[in-house]
C-alpha atoms as one frame of an Amber mdcrd trajectory, in Angstrom:
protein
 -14.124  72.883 175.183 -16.008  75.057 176.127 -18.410  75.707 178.301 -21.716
  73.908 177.415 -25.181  73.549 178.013 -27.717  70.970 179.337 -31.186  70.031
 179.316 -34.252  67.903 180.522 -37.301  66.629 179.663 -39.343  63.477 179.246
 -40.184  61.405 182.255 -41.620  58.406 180.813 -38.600  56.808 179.648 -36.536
  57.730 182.892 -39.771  55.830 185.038 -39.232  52.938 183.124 -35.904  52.479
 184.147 -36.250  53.334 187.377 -37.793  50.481 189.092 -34.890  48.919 190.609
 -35.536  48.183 193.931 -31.970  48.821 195.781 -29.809  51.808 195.921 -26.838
  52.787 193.400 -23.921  51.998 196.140 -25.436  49.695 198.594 -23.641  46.266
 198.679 -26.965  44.262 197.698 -27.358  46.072 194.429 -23.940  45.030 193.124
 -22.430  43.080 190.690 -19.515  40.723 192.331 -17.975  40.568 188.582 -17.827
  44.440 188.439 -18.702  45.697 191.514 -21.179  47.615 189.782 -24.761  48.912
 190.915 -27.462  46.756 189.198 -30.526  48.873 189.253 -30.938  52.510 190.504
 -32.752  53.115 194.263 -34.459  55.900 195.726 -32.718  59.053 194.836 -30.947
  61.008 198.061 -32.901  64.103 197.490 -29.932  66.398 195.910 -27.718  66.278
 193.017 -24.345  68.521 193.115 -22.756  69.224 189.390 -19.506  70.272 187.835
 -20.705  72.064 184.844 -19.475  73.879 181.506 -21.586  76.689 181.421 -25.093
  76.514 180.473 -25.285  72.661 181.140 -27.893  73.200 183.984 -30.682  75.821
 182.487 -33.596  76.507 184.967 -35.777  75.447 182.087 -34.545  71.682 181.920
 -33.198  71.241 185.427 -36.932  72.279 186.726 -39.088  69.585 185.342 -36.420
  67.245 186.028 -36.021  67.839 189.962 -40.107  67.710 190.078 -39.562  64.093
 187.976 -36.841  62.916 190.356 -37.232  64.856 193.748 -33.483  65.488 192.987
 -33.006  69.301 193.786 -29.864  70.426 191.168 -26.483  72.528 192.822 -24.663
  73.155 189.367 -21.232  74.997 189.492 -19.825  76.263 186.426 -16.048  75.676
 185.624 -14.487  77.905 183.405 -11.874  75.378 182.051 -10.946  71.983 181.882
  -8.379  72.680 184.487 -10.853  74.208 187.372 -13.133  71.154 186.407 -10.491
  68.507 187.704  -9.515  70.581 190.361 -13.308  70.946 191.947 -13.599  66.805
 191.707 -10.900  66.731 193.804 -12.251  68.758 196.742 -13.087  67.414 199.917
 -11.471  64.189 198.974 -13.577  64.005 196.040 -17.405  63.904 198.215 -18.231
  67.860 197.525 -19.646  66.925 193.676 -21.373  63.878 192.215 -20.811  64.237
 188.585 -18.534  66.476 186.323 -19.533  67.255 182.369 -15.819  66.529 181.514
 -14.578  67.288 178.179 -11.708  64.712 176.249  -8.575  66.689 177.925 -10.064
  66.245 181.586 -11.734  62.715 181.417  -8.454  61.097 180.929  -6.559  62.817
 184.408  -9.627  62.116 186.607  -9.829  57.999 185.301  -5.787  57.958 185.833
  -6.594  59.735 189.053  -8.984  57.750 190.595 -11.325  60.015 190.620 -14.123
  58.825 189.087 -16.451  55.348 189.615 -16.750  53.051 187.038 -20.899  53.314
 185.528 -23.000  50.346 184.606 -24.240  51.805 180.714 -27.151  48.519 181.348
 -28.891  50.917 183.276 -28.625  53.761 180.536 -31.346  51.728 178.120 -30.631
  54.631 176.114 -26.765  54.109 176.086 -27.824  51.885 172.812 -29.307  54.616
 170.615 -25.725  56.761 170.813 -23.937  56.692 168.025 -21.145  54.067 167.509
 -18.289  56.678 168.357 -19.698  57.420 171.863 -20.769  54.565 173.126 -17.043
  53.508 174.335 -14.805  56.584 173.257 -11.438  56.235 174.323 -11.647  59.594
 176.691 -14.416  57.214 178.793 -14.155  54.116 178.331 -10.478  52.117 179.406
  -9.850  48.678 179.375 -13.446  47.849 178.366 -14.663  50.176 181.641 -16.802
  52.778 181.362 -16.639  55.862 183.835 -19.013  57.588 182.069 -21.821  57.996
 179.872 -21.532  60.121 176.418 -23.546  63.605 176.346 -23.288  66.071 173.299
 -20.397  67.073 171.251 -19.327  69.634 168.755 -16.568  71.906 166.747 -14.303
  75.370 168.083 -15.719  77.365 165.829 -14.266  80.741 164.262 -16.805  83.567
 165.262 -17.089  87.270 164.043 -19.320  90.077 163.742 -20.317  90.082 160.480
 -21.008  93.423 160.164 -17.431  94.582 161.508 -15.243  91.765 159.737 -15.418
  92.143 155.920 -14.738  90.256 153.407 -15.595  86.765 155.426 -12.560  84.995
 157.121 -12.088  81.100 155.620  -9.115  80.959 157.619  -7.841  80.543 161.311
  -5.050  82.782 160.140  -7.788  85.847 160.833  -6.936  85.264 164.907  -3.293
  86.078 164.037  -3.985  88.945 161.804  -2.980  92.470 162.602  -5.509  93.793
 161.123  -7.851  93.055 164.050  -5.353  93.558 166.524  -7.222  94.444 169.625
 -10.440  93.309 168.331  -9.495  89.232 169.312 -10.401  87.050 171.672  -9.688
  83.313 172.198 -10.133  80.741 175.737  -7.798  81.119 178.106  -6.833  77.463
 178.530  -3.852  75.709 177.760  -5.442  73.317 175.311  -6.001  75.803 173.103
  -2.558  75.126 171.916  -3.819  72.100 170.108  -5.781  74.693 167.808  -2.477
  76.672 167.404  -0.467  73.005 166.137  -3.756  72.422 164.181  -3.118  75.262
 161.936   0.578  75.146 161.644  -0.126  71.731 160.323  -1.789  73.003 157.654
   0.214  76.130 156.961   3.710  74.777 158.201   3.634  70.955 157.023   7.660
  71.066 157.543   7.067  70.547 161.240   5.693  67.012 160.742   2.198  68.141
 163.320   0.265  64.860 162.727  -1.685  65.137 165.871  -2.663  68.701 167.589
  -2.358  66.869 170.794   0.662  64.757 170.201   3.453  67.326 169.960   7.272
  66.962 170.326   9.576  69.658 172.349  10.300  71.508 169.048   6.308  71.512
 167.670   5.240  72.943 171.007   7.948  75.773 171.124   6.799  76.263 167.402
   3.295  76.480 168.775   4.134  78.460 171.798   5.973  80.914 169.227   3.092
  81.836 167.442   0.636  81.940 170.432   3.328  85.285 171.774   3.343  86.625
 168.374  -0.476  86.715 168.627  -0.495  88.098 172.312  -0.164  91.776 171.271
  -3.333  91.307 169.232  -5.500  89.791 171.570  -7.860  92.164 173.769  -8.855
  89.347 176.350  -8.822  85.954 176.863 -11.973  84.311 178.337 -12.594  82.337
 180.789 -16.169  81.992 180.896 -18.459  81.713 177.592 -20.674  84.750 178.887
 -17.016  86.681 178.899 -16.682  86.618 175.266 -20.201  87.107 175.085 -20.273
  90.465 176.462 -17.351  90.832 174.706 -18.871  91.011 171.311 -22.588  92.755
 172.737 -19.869  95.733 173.908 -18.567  95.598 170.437 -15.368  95.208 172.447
 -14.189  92.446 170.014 -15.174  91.459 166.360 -13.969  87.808 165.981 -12.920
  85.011 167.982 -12.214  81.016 169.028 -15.554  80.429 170.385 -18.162  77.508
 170.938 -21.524  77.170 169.875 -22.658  78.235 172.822 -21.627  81.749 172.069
 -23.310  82.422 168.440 -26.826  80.800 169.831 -26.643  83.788 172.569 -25.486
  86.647 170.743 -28.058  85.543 167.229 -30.705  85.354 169.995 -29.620  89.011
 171.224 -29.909  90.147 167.902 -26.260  90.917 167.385 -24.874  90.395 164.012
 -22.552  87.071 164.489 -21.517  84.878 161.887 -19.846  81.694 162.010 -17.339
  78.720 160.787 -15.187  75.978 160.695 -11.841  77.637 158.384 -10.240  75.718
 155.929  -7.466  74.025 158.289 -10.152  72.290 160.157 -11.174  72.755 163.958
 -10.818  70.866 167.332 -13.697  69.739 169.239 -15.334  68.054 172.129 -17.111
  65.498 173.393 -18.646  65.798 176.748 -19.333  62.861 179.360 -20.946  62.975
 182.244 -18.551  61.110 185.090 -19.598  59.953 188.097 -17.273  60.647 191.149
 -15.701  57.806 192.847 -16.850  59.191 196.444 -20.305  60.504 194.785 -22.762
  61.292 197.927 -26.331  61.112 195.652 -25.121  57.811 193.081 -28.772  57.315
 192.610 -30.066  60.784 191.189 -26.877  60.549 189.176 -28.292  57.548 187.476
 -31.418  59.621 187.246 -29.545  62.751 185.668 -27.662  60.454 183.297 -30.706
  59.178 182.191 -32.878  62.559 182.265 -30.187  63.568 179.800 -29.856  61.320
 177.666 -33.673  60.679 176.830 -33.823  61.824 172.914 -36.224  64.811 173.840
 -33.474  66.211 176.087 -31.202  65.229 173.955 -32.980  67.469 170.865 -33.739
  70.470 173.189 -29.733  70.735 174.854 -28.404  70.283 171.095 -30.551  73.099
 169.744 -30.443  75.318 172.669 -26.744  74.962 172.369 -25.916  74.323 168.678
 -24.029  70.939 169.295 -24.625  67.152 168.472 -26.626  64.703 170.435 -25.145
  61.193 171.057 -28.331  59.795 170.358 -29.426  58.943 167.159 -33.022  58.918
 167.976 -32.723  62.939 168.970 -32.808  63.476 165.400 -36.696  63.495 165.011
 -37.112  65.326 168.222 -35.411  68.080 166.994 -37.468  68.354 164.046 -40.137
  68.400 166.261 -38.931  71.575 167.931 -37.645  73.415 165.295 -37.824  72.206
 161.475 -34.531  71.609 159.510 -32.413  71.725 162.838 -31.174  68.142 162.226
 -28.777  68.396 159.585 -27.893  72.467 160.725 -26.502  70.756 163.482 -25.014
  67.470 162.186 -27.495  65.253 164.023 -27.505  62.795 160.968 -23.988  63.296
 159.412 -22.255  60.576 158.361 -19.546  59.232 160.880 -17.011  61.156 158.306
 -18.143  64.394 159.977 -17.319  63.132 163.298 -14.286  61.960 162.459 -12.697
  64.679 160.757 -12.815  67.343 163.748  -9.752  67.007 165.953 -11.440  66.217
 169.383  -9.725  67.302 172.799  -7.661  64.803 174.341  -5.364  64.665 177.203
  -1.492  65.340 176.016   0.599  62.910 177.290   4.173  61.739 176.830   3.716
  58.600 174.538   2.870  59.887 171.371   0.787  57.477 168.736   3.731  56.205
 167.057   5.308  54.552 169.931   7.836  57.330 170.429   8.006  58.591 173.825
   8.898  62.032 173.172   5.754  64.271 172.976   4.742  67.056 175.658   2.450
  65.845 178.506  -0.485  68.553 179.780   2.313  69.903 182.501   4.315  71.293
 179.324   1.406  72.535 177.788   0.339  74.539 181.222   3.977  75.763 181.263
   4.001  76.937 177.597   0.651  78.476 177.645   1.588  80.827 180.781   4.884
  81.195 179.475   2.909  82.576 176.082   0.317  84.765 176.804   0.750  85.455
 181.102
């Protein structure tokens, strides 16, 4: 995805749940079923984050280290990739939690990376929608190593002034027309946006899945991702790069997230925004706790800060994504009239399902065939393509 956002707020929910007695990690506040903590202690006084960018604002992260006595060290990862790769520092002790997105949750569960979380002391964890409560890039085998945060569309961003008539189409990012005026994520799962519109526009390659490709629908990916090369004046790594990007007027349309078009409207520059006809990938965020996590405890009290429907309703429309609880809905109303449906906070589960959302590639594809592209391919094509 993207880099995200996050936010904070409301206290009397998170004090409520709060009163267990032991400590997240201690052996007498375990489960001997699960091995899981059964209430949350005394927080260790620090809390150190993998974050997209965004995800820890001064304006949330404040009240909430006052609430918790938690003091907040975010790092912002530019990619997917970086995010897996800063869990696994220091044996996995230098961060507590990561805000992984559906292509990195997978690697660090497989890895053993990550702890398996008790969602009974989430009391929250209930009011999520259905499709988040045990997602498949989470939850394995019935376990959860994580608990649900926002989630959202790749959307097609331009300058609305500079791009005319509208784009409808993902085609626009291969258009010569704007060659030099482009800009799309440098990460290798943007190939699954790539095989998402050569579905559409090339049916004869049989794409079902953007993330279950064979050799031949990757190289047929990988094709089109060097013809678009020449076009493309940079690709980001950070959200704030293709931000600056479009306040220079360096570039005039672009992949982009949410993130992006909340910054730039609020900087008064002329963005406009959409999902094209083909359709769009996605994400859906989790927060995962590390398997050697130093500060268990103010994790609980993060996941829970979080995912309180006030925080919930201030991260969704700060960012311009989906919360995963259904009670956010009337918070957001609260803060800013009519921003429910803008941001598909009561959409029917339709919505959800229809936007492509980032998974892991991995050799077994869904129809028992053994013969798609794991992530190592897709690294290798994607450098091979636009390095």
């Amino acid at each position: 995805m993207r880099l995200a956002k996050i936010d904070w707020a409301l206290g009397a929910v998170l004090a409520v749940m709060l009163v267990g007695v032991s400590a997240c990690g201690s052996s007498s506040s375990k489960s001997s079923s699960a091995n899981l903590p059964t209430s949350i202690g005394k927080g260790e006084g620090q809390l150190n984050l993998v974050a997209w960018e965004g995800y820890a604002q001064p304006e949330w992260v404040k009240p909430f280290e006052k609430q918790s006595g938690c003091v907040v060290h975010a790092k912002y990862a530019g990619s997917s990739d970086e995010m897996v790769t800063l869990m696994r520092q220091g044996g996995g002790s230098q961060y507590d939690m990561v805000s992984a997105s559906g292509d990195a949750s997978l690697r660090l569960i497989r890895g053993g990376d990550l702890a398996q979380m008790n969602t009974n002391l989430v009391p929250e964890w209930k009011n999520f929608i259905p499709q988040l409560q045990s997602p498949v890039h989470n939850t394995v085998d019935g376990k959860h190593y994580g608990i649900s945060l926002q989630w959202g569309p790749n959307i097609l961003l331009y300058n609305s002034k500079a791009i005319s008539p509208a784009p409808t189409s993902w085609s626009a990012i291969y258009d010569p027309r704007y060659k030099s005026q482009i800009s799309v994520p440098n990460n290798p799962i943007q190939i699954a946006d790539v095989a998402l519109y050569l579905s559409k526009t090339k049916p004869s390659l049989g794409i079902s899945d953007p993330y279950e490709l064979t050799e031949a629908q990757l190289n047929a990916a990988a094709g089109l991702l060097k013809q678009q090369k020449p076009l493309i004046k940079k690709y980001w790594g950070l959200a704030s790069d293709e931000i600056e990007l479009f306040k220079n007027n360096d570039i005039s349309i672009g992949a982009a997230w949410p993130y992006q078009q909340s910054t730039l409207l609020a900087d008064k520059v002329p963005v406009k925004s959409l999902i094209p006809s083909e359709g769009a990938t996605g994400w859906a965020d989790t927060w995962m706790l590390s398997a050697h996590a130093q500060h268990p405890n103010c994790a609980y009290k993060w996941v829970n800060w979080v995912s309180s429907p006030k925080v919930q309703a201030e991260q969704a429309i700060s960012y311009g994504e989906t919360p995963a609880n259904t009670k956010a809905c009337a918070e957001m109303e609260k803060i800013k009239p009519g921003s429910c449906p803008i941001y598909h906070a009561n959409a029917p589960s339709a919505y959800f399902d229809s936007i492509k959302f980032w998974k892991t590639p991995v050799k077994e594809c869904g129809n028992g065939q053994n013969d798609c592209m794991d992530y190592t391919a897709w690294q290798r094509k994607w450098t091979e393509a636009t390095g």
